[in-house]
C-alpha positions in Angstrom: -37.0 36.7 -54.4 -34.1 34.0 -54.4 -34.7 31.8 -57.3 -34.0 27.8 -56.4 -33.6 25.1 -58.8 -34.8 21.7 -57.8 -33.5 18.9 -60.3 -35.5 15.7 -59.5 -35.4 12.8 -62.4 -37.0 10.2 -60.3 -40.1 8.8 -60.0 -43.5 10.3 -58.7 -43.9 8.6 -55.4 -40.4 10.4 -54.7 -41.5 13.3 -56.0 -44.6 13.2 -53.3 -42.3 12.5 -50.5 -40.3 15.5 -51.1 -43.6 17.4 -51.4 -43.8 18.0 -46.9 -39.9 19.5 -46.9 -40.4 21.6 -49.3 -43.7 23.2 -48.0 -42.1 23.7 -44.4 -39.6 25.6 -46.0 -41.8 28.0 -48.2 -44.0 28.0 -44.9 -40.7 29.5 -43.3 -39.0 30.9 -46.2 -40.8 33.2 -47.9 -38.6 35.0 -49.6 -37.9 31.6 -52.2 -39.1 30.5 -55.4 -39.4 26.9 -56.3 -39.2 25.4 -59.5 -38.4 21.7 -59.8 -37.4 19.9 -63.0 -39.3 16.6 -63.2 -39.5 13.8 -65.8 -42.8 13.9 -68.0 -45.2 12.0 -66.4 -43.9 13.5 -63.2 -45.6 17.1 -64.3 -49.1 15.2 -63.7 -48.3 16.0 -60.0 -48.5 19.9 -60.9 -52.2 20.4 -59.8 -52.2 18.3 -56.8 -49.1 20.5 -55.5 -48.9 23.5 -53.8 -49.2 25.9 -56.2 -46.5 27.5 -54.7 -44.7 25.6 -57.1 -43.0 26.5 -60.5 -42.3 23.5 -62.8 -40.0 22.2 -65.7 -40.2 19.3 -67.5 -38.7 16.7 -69.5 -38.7 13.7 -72.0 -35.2 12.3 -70.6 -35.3 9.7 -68.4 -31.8 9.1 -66.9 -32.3 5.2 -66.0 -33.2 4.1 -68.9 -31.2 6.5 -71.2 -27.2 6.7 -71.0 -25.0 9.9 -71.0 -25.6 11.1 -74.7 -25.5 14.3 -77.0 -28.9 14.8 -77.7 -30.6 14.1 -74.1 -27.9 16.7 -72.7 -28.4 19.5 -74.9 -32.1 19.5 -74.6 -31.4 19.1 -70.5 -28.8 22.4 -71.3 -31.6 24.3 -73.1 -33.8 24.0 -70.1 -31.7 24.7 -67.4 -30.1 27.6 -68.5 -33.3 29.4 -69.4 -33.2 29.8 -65.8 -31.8 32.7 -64.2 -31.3 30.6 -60.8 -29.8 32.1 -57.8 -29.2 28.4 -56.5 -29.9 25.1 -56.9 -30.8 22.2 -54.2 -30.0 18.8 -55.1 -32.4 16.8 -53.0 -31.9 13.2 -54.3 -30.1 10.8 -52.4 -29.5 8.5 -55.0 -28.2 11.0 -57.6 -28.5 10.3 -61.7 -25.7 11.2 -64.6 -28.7 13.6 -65.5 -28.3 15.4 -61.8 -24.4 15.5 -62.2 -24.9 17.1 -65.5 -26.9 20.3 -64.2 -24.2 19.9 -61.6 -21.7 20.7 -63.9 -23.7 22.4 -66.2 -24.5 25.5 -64.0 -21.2 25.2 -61.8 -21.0 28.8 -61.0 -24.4 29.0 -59.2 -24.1 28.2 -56.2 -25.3 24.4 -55.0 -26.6 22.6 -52.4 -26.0 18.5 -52.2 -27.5 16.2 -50.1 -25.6 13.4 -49.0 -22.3 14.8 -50.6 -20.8 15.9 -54.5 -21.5 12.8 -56.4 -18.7 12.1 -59.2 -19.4 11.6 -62.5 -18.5 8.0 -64.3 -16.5 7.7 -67.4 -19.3 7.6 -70.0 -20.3 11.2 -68.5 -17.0 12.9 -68.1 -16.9 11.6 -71.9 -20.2 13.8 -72.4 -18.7 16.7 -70.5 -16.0 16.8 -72.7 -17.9 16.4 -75.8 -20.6 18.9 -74.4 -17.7 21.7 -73.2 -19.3 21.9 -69.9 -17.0 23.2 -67.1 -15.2 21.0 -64.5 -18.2 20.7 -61.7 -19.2 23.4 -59.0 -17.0 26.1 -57.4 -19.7 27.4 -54.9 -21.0 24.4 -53.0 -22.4 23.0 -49.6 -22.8 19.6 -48.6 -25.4 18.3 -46.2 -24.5 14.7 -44.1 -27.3 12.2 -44.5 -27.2 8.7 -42.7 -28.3 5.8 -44.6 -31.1 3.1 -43.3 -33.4 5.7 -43.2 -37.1 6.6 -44.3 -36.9 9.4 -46.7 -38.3 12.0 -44.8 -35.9 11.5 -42.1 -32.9 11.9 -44.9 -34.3 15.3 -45.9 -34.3 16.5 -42.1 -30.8 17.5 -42.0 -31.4 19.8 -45.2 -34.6 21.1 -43.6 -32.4 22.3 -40.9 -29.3 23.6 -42.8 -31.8 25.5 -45.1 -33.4 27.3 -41.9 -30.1 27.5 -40.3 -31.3 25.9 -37.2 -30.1 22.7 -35.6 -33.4 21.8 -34.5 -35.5 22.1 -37.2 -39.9 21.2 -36.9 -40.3 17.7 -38.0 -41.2 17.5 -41.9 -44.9 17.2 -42.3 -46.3 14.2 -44.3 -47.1 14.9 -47.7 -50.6 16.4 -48.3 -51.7 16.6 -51.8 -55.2 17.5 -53.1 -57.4 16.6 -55.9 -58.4 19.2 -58.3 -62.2 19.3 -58.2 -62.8 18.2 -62.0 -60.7 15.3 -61.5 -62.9 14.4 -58.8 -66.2 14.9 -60.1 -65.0 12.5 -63.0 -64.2 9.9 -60.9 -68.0 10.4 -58.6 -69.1 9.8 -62.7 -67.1 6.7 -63.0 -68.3 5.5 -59.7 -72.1 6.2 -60.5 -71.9 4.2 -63.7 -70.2 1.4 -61.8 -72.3 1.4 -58.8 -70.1 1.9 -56.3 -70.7 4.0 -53.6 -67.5 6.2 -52.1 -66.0 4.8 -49.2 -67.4 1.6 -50.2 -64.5 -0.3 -52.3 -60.8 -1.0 -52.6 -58.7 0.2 -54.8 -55.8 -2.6 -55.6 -52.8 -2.1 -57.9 -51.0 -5.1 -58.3 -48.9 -4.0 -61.0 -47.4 -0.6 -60.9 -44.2 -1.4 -61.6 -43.4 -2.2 -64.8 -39.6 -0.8 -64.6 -38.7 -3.2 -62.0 -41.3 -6.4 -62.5 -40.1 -8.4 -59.5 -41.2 -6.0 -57.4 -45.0 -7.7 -58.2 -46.2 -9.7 -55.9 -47.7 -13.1 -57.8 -51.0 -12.2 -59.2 -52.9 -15.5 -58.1 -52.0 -14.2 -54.8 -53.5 -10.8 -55.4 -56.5 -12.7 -57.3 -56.9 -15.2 -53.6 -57.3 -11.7 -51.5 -59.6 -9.7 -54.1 -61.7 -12.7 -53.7 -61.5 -12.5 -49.7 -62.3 -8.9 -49.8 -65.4 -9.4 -52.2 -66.9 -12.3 -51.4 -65.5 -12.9 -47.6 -66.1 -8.7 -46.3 -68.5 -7.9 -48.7 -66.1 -5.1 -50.2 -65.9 -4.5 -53.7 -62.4 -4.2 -55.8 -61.3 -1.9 -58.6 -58.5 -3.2 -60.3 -56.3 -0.2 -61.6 -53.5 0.5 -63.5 -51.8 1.7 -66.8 -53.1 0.8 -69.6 -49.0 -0.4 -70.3 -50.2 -3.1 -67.7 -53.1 -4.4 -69.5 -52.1 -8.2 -69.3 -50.7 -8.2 -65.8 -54.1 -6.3 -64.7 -56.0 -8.9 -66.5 -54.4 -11.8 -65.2 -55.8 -11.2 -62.0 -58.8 -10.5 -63.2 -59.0 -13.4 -64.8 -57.6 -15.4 -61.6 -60.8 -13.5 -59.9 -63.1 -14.7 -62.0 -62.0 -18.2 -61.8 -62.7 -18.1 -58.2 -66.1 -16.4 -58.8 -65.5 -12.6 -58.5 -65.9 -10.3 -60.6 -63.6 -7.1 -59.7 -64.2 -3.6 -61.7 -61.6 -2.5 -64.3 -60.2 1.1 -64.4 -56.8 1.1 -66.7 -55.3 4.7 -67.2 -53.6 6.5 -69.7 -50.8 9.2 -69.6 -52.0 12.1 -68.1 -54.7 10.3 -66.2 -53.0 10.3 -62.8 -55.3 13.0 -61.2 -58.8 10.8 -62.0 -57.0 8.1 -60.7 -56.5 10.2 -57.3 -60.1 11.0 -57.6 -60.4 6.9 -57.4 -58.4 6.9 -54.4 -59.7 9.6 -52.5 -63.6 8.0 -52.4 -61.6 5.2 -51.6 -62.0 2.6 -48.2 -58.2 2.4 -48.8 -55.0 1.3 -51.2 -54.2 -2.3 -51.3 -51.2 -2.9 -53.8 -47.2 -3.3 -54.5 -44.7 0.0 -53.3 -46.1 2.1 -56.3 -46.4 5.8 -57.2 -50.3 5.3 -56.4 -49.2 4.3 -52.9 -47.6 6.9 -52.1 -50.2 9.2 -53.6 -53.0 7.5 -51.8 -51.0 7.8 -48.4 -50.9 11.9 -49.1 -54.2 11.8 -49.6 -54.5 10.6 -46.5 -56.2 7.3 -47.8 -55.0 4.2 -45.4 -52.8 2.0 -47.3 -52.0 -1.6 -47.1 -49.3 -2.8 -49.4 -46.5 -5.1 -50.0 -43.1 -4.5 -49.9 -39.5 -5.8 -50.6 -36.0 -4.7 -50.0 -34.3 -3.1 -52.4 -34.0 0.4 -50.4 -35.9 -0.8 -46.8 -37.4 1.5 -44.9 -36.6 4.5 -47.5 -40.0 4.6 -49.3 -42.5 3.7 -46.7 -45.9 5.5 -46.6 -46.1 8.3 -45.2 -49.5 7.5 -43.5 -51.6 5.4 -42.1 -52.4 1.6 -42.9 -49.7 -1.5 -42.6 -47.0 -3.1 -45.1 -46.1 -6.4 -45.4 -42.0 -7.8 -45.6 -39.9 -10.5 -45.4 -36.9 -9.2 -43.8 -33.7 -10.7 -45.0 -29.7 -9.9 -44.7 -29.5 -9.2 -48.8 -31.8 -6.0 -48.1 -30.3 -2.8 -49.6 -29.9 -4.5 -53.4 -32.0 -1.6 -55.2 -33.8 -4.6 -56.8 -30.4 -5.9 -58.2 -31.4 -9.0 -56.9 -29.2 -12.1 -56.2 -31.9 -14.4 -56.6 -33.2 -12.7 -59.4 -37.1 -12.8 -58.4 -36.9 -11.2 -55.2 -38.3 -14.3 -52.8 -38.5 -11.0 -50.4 -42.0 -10.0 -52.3 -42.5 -13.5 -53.8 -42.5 -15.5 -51.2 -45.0 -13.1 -48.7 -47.3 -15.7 -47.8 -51.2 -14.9 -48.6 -52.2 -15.2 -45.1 -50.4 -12.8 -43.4 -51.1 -10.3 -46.4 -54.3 -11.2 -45.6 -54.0 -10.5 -41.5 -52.2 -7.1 -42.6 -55.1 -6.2 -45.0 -57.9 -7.1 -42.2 -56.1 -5.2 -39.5 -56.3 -2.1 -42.0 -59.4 -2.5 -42.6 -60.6 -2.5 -38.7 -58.7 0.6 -38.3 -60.2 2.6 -41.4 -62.8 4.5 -39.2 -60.9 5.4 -36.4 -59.3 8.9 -37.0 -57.3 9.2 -34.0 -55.5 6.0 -35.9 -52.6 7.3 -37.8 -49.7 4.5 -37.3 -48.3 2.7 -39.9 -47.4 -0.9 -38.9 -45.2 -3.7 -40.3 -46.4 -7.0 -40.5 -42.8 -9.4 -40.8 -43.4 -12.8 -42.1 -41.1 -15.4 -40.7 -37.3 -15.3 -41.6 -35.9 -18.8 -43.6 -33.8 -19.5 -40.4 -30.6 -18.7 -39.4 -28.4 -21.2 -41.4 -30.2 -19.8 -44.5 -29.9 -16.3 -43.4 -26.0 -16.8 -42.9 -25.8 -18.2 -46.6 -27.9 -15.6 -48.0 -25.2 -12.7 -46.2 -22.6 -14.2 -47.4 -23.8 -15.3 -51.3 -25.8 -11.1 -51.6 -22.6 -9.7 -50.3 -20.3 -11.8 -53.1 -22.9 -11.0 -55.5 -23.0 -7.4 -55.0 -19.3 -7.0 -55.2 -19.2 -8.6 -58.4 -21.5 -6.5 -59.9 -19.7 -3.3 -58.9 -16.8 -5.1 -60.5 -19.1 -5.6 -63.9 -20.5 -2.4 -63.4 -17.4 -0.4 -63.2 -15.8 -2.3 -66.1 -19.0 -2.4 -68.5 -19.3 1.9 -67.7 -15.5 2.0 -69.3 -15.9 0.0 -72.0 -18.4 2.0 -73.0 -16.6 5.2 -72.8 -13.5 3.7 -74.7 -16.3 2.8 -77.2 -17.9 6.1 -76.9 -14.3 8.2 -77.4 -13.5 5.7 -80.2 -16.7 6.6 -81.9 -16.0 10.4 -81.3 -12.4 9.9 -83.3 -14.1 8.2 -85.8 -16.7 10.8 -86.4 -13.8 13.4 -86.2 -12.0 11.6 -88.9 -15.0 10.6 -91.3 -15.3 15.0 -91.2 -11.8 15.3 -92.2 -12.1 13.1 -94.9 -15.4 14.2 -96.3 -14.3 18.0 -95.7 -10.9 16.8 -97.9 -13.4 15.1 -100.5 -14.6 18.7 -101.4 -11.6 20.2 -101.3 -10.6 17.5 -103.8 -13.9 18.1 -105.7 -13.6 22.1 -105.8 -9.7 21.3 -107.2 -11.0 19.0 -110.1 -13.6 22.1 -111.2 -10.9 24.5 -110.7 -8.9 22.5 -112.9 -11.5 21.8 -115.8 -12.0 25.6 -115.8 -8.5 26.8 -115.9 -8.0 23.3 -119.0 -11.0 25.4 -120.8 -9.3 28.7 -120.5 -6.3 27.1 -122.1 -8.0 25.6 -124.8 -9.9 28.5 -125.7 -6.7 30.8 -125.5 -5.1 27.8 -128.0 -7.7 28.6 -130.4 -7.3 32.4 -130.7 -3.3 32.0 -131.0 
């Protein structure tokens, strides 16, 4: 049995969408063993998985922590308790974390997607200091085409890892819910009289990494009170419990317009009760969230809202609608130009509204599974032309910041290292220094006591 490594520091709707690629191949490969290496609150996807599935987890989360000792040795203690035969790199959009392992385990032979990423100054800093090798000898790389959905970008890998230039077509996603998980959530629903099949389930947060990605919550509070009071549908408003106040501001919205929506916020760990929300669920109404993507693979129609930053990349993969502005600045990876993303801000209410109804209509047919995209109206074409022209000076700038903040650091970093190094030699020549002085009072008391006896 051929043992694979699968590092994958991203987030948990990305995590889903590799979920279809990687059960054709054990369908096809059964001499392989998986085991990925997740963030934390990634590991909640472990019994809605295949079980087919080994996994590793951990605390370090790459976007919001820079190239550092402690983060990389715990990431070195887990990866080589491994004794991996390979390891697939499956990320597009690669981390310092990834090129670590990378590096790391550069004698086992690797597999990149979308090429060898190379690592910035602050990490070739942490090389160094880590005495990690100088990157892979034994590696393939697989072509991938940008402007692409996700599951179209891992097609090329599905077909190098078969060895076959016409691979099947990677299946959806198709997660389950563990039966407990279930059951709680029939619980919850009994003591908040709802029936299943009966009620939304809206997240209008979900994002609390990248907040402009939130589409205005009066907006979300305008279409709760549609669904409840116009179609007779009840709401549950769900989220973290980390997005208390943005939960409750719709709420509160809600009520103000004379609804009153149920409440479920969730804790860490709670992801699988929350599927058990979504899968007695009439469908997912939200922002481009985790929960989207883990309704979709529960094969619960979605409706959601979307921006730009990496359009069509993390579509559903299912059924339901999504609603955009398109705009020339698309591709930003939410570095926005505007800095509120007027992509997801300025979706007007009634064509969220025409998307949601047109889900709606199309919950009960089964033979139904297209995805469609509803395009609110483009801000005309001398607009357009100014926003090309200002996202594409704005982006270049910020490669130019980007690349000069990353080597400042490292300077700073390499600084700090030659200071450390030197504050050793010093302290470790203050004991030296110390040990002399008692050397020298003891050899002064020999004298004196060999004075006396003369």
């Amino acid at each position: 049995m051929k043992k694979i490594l699968l590092p994958r520091f991203d987030s948990i709707g990305d995590v889903i969408l590799l979920h279809g690629f990687l059960q054709a191949v054990i369908d096809k490969q059964q001499d392989l063993s998986f085991t990925l290496l997740v963030r934390e609150p990634v590991l909640q996807l472990k019994p809605m998985c295949t079980p087919a599935l080994g996994w590793l987890s951990t605390a370090l989360n790459p976007y919001s922590q820079k190239p550092a000792l402690d983060p990389a040795a715990e990431l070195e203690k887990l990866v080589g308790s491994g004794d991996w035969d390979e390891i697939w790199f499956t990320a597009v959009s690669r981390t310092w974390a990834d090129i670590f392992v990378s590096y790391r385990l550069g004698s086992i032979t690797q597999v990149h997607l979308g090429g060898l990423p190379q690592p910035g100054p602050l990490l070739v800093n942490l090389l160094k200091q880590s005495g990690v090798g100088t990157g892979p000898t034994r590696f393939e790389t697989v072509a991938v085409e940008g402007g692409h959905h996700e599951l179209n970008n891992l097609q090329p890998l599905l077909g190098f890892v078969l060895n076959t230039a016409a691979s099947p077509p990677i299946p959806k996603p198709a997660l389950s819910v563990p039966e407990a998980a279930l059951a709680e959530a029939d619980a919850w629903l009994v003591a908040n009289r709802l029936e299943p099949g009966s009620f939304v389930v809206c997240v209008p947060a979900g994002s609390e990494n990248v907040s402009i990605k939130c589409w205005p919550a009066q907006n979300y509070a305008s279409l709760v009170t549609w669904l409840e009071r116009t179609r007779g549908i009840p709401v549950i408003l769900a989220g973290h419990h980390g997005e208390r106040s943005r939960v409750d501001s719709v709420r509160e919205a809600a009520e103000r317009l004379g609804v009153e929506p149920r409440v479920w916020l969730g804790a860490g760990g709670d992801l699988s009760f929350l599927a058990g929300l979504l899968k007695r669920s009439r469908l997912y109404f939200g922002n481009d969230t985790g929960p989207m993507h883990l309704a979709a693979a529960l094969q619960v129609p979605v409706a959601a809202v979307f921006g730009g930053a990496a359009w069509p990349r993390f579509l559903p993969a299912g059924k339901g609608a999504v609603a955009v502005r398109p705009m020339p600045c698309f591709g930003c990876d939410w570095d926005c130009c505007f800095g509120n993303a007027p992509c997801v801000q300025e979706l007007p209410v009634e064509m969220v509204q025409e998307m949601l109804g047109d889900v709606i209509c199309r919950v009960q047919n089964p033979n139904d599974q297209e995805l469609r995209v509803f395009k609110a109206p483009t801000f005309g074409p001398d607009a357009e032309r100014l926003v090309s022209l200002a996202s594409a000076h704005y982006g270049a700038l910020q490669r130019i910041r980007s690349r000069q903040l990353e080597e400042t650091e490292s300077r700073l970093a390499e600084s700090e290292v030659d200071r450390a190094a030197r504050l050793t030699v010093i302290q470790e020549q203050g004991l030296r220094i110390v040990r002399m002085d008692d050397e020298i009072r003891f050899l002064n008391e020999l004298l004196r006591e060999r004075e006396k006896t003369r």
